[in-house]
N, C-alpha and C positions, 0 to 999 in steps of 0.2 A: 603366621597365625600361631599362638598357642593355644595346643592342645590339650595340655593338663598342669595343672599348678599348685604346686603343696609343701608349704614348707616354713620353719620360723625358728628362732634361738630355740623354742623352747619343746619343739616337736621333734619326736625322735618317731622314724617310717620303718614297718618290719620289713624283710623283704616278704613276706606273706601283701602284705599292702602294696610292695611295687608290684608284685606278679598282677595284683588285680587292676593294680590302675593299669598297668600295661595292657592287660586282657582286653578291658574298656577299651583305650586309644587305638587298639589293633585293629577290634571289631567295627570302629568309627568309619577307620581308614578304609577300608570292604577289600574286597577279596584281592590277592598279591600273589601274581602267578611266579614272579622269580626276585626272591630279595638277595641282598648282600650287607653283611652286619662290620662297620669297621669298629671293635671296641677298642679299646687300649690294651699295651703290652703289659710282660708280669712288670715290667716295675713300677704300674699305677695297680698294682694286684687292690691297693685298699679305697679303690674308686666306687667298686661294685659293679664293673665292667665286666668282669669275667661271669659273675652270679645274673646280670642283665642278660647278658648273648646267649646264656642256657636257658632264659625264661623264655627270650625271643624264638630260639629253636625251638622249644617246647611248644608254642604256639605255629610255628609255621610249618616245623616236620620240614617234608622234601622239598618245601618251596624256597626256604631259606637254604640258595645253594654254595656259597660262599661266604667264609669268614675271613678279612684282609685284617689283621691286626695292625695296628697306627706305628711300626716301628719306627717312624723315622728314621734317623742315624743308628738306630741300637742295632743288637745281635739278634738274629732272626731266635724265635721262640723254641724252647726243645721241648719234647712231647711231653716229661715228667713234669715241666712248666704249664703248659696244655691239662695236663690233668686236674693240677694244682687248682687251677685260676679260671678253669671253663671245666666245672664238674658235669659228667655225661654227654659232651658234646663229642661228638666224633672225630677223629684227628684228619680222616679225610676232607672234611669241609674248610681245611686252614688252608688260605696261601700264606706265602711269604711278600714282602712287597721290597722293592729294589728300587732303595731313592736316586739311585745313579741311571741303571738302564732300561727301569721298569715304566718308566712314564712317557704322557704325551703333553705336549705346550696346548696348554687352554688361551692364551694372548702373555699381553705384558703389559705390566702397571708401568706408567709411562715417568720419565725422569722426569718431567714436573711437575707431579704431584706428588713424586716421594721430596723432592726438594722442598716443595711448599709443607708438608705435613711433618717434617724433621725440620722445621725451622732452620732450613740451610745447612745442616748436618752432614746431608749425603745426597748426590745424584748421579741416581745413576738407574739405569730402568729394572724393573724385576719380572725375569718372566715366570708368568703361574703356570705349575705344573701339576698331574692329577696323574695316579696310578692307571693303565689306561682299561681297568678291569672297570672303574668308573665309568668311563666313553662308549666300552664297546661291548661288554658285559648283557646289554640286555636285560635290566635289571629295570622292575618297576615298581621297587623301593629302595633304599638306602639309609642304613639305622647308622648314623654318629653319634655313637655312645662314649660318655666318659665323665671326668669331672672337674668340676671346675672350683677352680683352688688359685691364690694367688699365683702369679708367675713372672719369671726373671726377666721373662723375652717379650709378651706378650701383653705384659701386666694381669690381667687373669686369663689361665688357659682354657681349653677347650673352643669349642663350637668348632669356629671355620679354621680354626690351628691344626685342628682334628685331620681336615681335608688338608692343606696345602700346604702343612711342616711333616703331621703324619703320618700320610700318604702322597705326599706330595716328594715334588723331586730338587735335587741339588740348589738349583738357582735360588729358587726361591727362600729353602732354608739356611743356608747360608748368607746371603744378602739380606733377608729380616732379620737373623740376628745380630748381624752387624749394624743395621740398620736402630737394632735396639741400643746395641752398645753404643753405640757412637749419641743417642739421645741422650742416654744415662739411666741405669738401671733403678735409681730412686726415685725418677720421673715418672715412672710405667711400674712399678710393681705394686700390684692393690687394686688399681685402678680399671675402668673397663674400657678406657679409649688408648689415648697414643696413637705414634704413627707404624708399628705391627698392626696393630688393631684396626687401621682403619685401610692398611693397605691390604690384608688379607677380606676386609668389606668390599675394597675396590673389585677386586678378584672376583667374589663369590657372586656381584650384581651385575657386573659385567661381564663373566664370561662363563657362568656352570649359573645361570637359572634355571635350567632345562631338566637340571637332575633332580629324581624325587626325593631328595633331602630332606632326614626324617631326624633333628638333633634330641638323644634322650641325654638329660643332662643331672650331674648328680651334686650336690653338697652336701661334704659328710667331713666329720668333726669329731677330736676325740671328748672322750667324755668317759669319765670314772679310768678305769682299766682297760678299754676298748674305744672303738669306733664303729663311731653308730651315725646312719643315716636322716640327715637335718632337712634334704630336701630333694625331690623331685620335679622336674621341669621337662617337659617335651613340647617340642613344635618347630616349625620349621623357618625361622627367622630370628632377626635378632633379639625382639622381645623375651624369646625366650630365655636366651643368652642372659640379657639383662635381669629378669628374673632372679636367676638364678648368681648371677653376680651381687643382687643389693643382698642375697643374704648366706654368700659368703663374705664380704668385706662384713660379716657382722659376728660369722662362729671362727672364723680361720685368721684370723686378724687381731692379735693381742697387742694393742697401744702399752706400753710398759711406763710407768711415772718415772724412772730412772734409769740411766744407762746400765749395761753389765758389764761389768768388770773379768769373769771370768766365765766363760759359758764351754757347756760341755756337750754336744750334741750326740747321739748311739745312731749309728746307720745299721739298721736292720738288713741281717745276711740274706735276706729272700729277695731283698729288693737293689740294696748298693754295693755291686761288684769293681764299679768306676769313679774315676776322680770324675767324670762327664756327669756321673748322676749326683753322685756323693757331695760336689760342691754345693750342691744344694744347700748343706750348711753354713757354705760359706754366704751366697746371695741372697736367704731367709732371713739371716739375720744381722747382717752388715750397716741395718740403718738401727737396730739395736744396739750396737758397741759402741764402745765408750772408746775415746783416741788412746792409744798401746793398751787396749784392753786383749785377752787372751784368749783364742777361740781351741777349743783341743775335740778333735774329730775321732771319736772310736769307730772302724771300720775293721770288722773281723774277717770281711768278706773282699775286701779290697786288692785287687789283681792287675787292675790294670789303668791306664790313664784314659784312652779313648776306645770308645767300644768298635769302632771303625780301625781298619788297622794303617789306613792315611793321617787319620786324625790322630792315633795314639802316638803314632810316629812325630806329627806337628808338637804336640804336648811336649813330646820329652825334647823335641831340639831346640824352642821358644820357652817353654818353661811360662810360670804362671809372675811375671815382672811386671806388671803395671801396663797402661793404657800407653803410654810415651814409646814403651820399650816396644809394644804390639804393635802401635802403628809403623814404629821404622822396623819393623822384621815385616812388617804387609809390605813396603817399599822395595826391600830387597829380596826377598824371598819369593820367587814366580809360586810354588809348590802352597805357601800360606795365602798372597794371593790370590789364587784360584779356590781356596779355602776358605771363606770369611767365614763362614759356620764357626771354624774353630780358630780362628783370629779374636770372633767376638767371645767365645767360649772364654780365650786365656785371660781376658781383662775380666771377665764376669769372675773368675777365680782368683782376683787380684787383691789383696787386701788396700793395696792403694800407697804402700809405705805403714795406713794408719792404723794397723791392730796386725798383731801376731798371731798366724796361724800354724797349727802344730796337728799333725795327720799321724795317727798310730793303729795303721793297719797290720789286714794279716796276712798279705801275700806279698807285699814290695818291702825290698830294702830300702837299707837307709840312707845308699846313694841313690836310689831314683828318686826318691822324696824330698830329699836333698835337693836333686838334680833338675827340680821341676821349680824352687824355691820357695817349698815350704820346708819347715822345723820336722822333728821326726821323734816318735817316742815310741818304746817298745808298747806291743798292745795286752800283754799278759800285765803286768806293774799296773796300767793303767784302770784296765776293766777290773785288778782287785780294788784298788782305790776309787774309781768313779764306776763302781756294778752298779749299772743300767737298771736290776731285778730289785736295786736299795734306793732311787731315787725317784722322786716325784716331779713330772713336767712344771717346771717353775721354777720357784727360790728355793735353796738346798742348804742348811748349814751342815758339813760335815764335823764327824767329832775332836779333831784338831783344830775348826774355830773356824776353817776358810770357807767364805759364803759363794758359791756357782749358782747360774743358773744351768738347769737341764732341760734339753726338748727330745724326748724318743723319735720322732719321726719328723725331719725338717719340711718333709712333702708336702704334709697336710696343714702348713699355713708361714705366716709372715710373722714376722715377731720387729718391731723400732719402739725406736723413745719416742712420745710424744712429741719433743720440739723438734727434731731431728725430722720427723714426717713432715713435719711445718713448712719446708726448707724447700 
């Protein structure tokens, strides 16, 4: 059912407006003796996930007794991040969640239907996992907050990604994202189906209907100097989802009439510390580029390769070589194997041979960057000549004559050529 629905290219929602519609949906739902709120980590800080889980506190006081943030794979949150991103909430009410030993098996999506839904792709079964504060928690609500924005893995994120990449455990993120790669990332991104998509539906119908699952869902889009909020969508199924999808494929989603030639993306230091998040850049805009077109990645905050310290370790001994090269390191490597999470990761970070990537960050040398098999540029040289605070999201001509395009934040949307989507 959906509960409340608001939103269009041309609406912009204060958060004075979400606190009230929330008020309304709360007071619908009646009275909620033990909630648990899973929003999103700081690196979707520009969700309104963090500003949402203080209004829900707000509203519920001591009955909202747990806040699980969606880390997936990332680094658990630190308190000055907590402050940052959950203003007034209490640091006592956060767990931590632990995609390796923190969870319990809800079933498994059976080998053949993921074979059937990957068009012969992959088989192989996936078991669903849920943090087990979900199962045993006690808990008679649960707020999946967050927002939904194109995505690499998924084709657009959130909802039930929310639950079973999230907070969800190993198996299953891992083997979905493989499970995306091996489809092909231009097949799924935009889009609100696929076979992620429909294997995490499998999951969520078949073995977690039972949990009071409450999805607040957000689309939010830049516009002038900021970002601002396009829409609102709560309820508990996929409508809502959907929703909230037909109108991000409408603000987060620039079709471009010609390829780019030179594009320059700025990874903001609040949010990208990792090549795991930061390639974002690369997968955003990859059906944008033009064949040996240029991608150059300003990362002032850039430290490390995998935010996990199995996975960063994968990164640098596989490096980012192409899909050919990743599936024969899955072949002989037990350790990546066991890893498909970041098997699928390293192809998603693959230019493919067809366009040059060039990473100028501010913590790695210029043998790990090397080492991983991208280009490397200093980042002082760079941020003078392409300052992020001089350029406008779009076409840029600088005053030496070379035309880039610029995107400040690759998060918050998809950017391809027209015929390129076609494909």
């Amino acid at each position: 059912m959906l509960f409340y629905a608001r939103g269009s290219e041309t609406d912009v929602i204060s958060n004075e407006e979400v606190r009230q519609a929330l008020r309304e949906v709360f007071s619908n739902l009646g009275l909620r003796k033990k909630v648990l709120a899973i929003p999103p980590d700081i690196t979707r800080s520009n969700s309104l996930g963090g500003e949402i889980t203080a209004m829900a506190e707000e509203y519920y006081g001591d009955a909202l007794t747990d806040i699980l943030p969606a880390l997936g794979t990332h680094s658990p949150m630190t308190e000055p991040q907590m402050d940052a991103m959950f203003p007034g909430v209490p640091h006592s009410k956060f767990r931590v969640h632990d995609w390796r030993g923190g969870v319990a098996d809800v079933g498994e999506v059976p080998a053949s239907y993921i074979r059937e839904i990957s068009g012969g792709k992959v088989d192989y079964p996936i078991r669903a996992q849920v943090n087990r504060m979900l199962l045993d928690g006690g808990f008679d609500l649960i707020l999946s907050i967050g927002q939904v924005v194109p995505h690499e893995v998924a084709g657009m994120a959130n909802y039930t990604k929310n639950i079973f990449v999230g907070v969800g455990g190993s198996d299953f993120i891992g083997k979905s994202h493989f499970l995306g790669a091996s489809y092909g990332m231009e097949r799924l991104m935009g889009r609100p189906g696929g076979p992620v998509r429909e294997a995490l539906e499998y999951a969520r119908t078949q073995f977690i209907p039972q949990l009071p699952i409450v999805y607040i869902l957000t689309v939010r889009a830049q516009e002038g100097s900021g970002i601002v909020t396009k829409g609102l969508f709560v309820g508990d199924d996929r409508e809502c989802f959907e929703a909230a999808v037909a109108l991000s494929q409408k603000v987060n989603f620039v079709q471009l009439e010609r390829e780019i030639h030179k594009c320059v993306v700025y990874l903001d230091p609040a949010e990208f510390k990792s090549t795991w998040l930061g390639n974002k850049a690369i997968y955003r805009t990859r059906m944008a580029l033009a064949d040996d077109a240029q991608l150059l990645i300003l990362a002032p905050a850039l430290s490390e390769f995998g935010e996990d310290a199995t996975i960063d370790k994968l990164i640098r001994r596989h490096g980012y070589r192409g899909t050919p090269h990743t599936l024969a390191a899955v072949e002989s490597d037990p350790e990546l194997k066991a890893n498909l999470g970041a098997a699928a990761h390293l192809i998603h970070g693959s230019s493919e041979g067809r366009f040059e990537i060039t990473y100028a960050p501010g913590h790695l040398s210029r043998e790990e960057i090397e080492g991983v098999g991208f280009k490397y540029a200093e980042l002082k040289p760079m941020l003078e000549h392409y300052d992020p605070s001089q350029l406008k999201d779009g076409w840029n001509t600088l005053l030496d004559g070379e035309e880039i395009y610029f995107i400040s934040n690759p998060a918050l949307g998809l950017w391809a050529y027209k015929e390129r989507f076609k494909e």
